[in-house]
C-alpha positions as a Markdown table, in Angstrom:
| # | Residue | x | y | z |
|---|---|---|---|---|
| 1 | Unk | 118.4 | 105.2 | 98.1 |
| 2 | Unk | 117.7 | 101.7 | 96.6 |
| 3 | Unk | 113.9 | 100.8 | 96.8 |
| 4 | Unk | 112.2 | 97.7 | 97.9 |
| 5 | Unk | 109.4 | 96.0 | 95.9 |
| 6 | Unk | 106.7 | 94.8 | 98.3 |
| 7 | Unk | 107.2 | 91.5 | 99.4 |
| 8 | Unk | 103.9 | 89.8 | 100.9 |
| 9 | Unk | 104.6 | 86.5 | 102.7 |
| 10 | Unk | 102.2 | 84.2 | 104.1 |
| 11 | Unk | 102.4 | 82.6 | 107.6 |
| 12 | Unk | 101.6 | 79.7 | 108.3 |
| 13 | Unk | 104.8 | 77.1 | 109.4 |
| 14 | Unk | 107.5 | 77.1 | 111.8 |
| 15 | Unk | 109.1 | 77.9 | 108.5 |
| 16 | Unk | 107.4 | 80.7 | 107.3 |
| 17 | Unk | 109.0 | 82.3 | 110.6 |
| 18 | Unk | 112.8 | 81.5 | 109.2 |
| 19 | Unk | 111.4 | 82.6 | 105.6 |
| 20 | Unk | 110.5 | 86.1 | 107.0 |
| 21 | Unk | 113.8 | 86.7 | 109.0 |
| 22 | Unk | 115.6 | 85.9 | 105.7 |
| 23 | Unk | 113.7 | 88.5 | 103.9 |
| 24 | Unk | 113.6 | 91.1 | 106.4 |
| 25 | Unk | 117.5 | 90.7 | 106.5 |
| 26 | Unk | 117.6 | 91.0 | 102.7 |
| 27 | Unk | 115.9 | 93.8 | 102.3 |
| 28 | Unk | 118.3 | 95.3 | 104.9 |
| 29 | Unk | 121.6 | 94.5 | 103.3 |
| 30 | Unk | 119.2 | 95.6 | 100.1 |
| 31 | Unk | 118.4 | 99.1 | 101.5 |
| 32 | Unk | 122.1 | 99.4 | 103.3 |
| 33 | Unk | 121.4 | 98.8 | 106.6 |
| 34 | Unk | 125.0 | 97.7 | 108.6 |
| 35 | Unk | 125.6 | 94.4 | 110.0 |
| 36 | Unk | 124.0 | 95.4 | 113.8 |
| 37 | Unk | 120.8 | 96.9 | 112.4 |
| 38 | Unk | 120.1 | 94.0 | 110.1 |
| 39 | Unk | 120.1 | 91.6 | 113.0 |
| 40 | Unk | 117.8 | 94.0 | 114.7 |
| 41 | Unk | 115.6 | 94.1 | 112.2 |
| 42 | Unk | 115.4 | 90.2 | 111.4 |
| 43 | Unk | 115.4 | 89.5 | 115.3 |
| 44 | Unk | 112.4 | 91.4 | 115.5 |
| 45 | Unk | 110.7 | 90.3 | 112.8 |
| 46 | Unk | 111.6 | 86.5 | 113.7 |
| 47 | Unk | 109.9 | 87.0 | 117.0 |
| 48 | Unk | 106.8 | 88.9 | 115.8 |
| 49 | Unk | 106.4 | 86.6 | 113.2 |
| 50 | Unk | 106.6 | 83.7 | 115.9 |
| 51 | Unk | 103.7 | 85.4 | 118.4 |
| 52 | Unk | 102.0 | 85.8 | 114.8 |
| 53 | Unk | 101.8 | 81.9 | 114.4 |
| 54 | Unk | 101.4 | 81.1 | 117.5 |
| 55 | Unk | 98.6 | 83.7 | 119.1 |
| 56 | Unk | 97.0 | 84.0 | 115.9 |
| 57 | Unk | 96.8 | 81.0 | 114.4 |
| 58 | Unk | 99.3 | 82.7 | 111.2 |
| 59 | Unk | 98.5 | 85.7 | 108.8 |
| 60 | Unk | 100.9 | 87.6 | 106.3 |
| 61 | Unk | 103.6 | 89.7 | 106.5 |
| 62 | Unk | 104.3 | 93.0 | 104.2 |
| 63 | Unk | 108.3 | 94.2 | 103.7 |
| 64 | Unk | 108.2 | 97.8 | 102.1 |
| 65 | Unk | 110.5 | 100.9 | 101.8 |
| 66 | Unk | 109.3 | 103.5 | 103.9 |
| 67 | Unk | 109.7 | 107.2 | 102.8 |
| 68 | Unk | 108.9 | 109.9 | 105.6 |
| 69 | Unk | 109.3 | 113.6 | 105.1 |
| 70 | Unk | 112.7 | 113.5 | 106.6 |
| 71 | Unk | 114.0 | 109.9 | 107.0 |
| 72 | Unk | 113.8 | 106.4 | 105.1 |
| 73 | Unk | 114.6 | 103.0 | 105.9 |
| 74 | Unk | 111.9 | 99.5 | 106.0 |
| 75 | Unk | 108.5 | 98.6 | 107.2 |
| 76 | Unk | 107.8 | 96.0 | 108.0 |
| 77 | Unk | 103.6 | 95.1 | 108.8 |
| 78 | Unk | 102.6 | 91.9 | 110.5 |
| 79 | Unk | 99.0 | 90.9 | 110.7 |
| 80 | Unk | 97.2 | 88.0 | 111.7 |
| 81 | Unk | 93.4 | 87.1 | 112.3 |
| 82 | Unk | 93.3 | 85.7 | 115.8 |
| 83 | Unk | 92.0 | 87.0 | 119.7 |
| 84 | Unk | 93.7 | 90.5 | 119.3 |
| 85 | Unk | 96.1 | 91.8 | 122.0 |
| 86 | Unk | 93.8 | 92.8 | 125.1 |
| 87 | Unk | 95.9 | 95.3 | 126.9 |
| 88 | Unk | 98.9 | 96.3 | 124.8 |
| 89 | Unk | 100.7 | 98.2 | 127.5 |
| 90 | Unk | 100.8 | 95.4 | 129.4 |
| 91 | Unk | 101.6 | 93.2 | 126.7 |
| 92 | Unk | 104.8 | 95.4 | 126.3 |
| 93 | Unk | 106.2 | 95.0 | 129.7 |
| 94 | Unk | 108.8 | 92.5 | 130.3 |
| 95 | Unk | 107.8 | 89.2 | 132.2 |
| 96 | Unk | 104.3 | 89.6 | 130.8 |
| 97 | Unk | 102.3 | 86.1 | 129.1 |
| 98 | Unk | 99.9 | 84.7 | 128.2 |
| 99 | Unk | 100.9 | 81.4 | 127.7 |
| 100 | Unk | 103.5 | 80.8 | 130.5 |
| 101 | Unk | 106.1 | 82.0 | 128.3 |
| 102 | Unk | 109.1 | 84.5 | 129.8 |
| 103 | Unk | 107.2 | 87.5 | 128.5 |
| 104 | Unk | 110.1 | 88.9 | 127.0 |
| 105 | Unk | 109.3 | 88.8 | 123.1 |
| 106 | Unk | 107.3 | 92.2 | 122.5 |
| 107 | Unk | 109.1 | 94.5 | 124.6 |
| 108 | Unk | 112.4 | 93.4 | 123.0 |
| 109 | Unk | 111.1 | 94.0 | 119.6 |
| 110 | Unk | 110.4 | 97.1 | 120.4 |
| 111 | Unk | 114.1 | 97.7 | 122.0 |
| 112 | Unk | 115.1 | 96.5 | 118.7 |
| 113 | Unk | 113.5 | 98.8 | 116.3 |
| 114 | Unk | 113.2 | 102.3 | 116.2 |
| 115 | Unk | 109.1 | 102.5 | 115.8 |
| 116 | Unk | 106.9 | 99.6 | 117.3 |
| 117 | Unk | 103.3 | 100.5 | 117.1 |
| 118 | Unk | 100.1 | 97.7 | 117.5 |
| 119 | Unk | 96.8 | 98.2 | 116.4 |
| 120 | Unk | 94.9 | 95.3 | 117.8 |
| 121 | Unk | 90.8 | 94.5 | 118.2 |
| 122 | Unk | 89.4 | 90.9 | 118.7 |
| 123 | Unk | 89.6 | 88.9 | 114.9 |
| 124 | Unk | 92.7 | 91.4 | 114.0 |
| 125 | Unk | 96.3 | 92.3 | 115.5 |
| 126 | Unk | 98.7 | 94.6 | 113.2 |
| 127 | Unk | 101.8 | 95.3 | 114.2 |
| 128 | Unk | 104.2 | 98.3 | 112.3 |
| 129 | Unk | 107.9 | 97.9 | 113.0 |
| 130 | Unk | 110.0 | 100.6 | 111.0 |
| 131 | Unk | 113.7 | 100.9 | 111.1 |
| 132 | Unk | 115.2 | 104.2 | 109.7 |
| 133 | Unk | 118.1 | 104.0 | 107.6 |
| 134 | Unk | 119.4 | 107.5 | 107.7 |
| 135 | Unk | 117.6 | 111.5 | 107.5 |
| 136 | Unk | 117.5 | 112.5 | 104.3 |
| 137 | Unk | 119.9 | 115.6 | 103.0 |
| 138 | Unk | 118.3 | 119.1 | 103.8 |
């Protein structure tokens, strides 16, 4: 298994959101990921990093190798400092918005990664996507 260094990238541009996709994809070719599972990864990243810039005003976002007790792949953590989600399960359901958009960005992210998981309060919004590479030999 090759291992990531942390990478910690700022958001704060419509180009911060293209600089993220890029390095979530490297880090997937890095760890190898195939070609279907690194546009997973950087699609979902790409539109978390968007709601990110646009809901919360920017915030950072952490690549790392992730290690569990029988699998391993990337993490990926995006945080930002703005409202907070107010009802995540709703949040998650396709069509829902708050801003007149189609509603459609969270609950594909989740369809895209394996683990989607939102810890949000007003001033704070985290979201954990983790894609697992393979299960480790017994």
């Amino acid at each position: 298994m090759t291992e990531l260094k942390n990478t910690q990238l700022a958001i704060s541009s419509q180009t911060d959101v293209i600089v993220c996709r890029q390095k979530a994809r490297e880090a997937a070719v890095t760890m190898g990921f195939g070609l279907a599972d690194q546009t997973r990864l950087a699609t979902a990243v790409s539109e978390l990093v968007r709601n990110a810039l646009r809901h919360g005003g920017g915030g950072n976002c952490l690549i790392r190798d992730l290690e569990e007790k029988v699998q391993y792949g990337i993490e990926i953590l995006i945080e930002d400092d703005g409202p907070g989600i107010a009802d995540i399960d709703q949040a998650l359901e396709d069509g829902y918005s708050t801003d007149k958009s189609l509603g459609l960005g969270l609950p594909a992210a989740k369809r895209l990664v394996h683990v989607l998981h939102i810890d949000s309060q007003p001033g704070r919004t985290c979201i954990s996507i983790k894609m697992y590479l393979q299960k480790k030999a017994a």
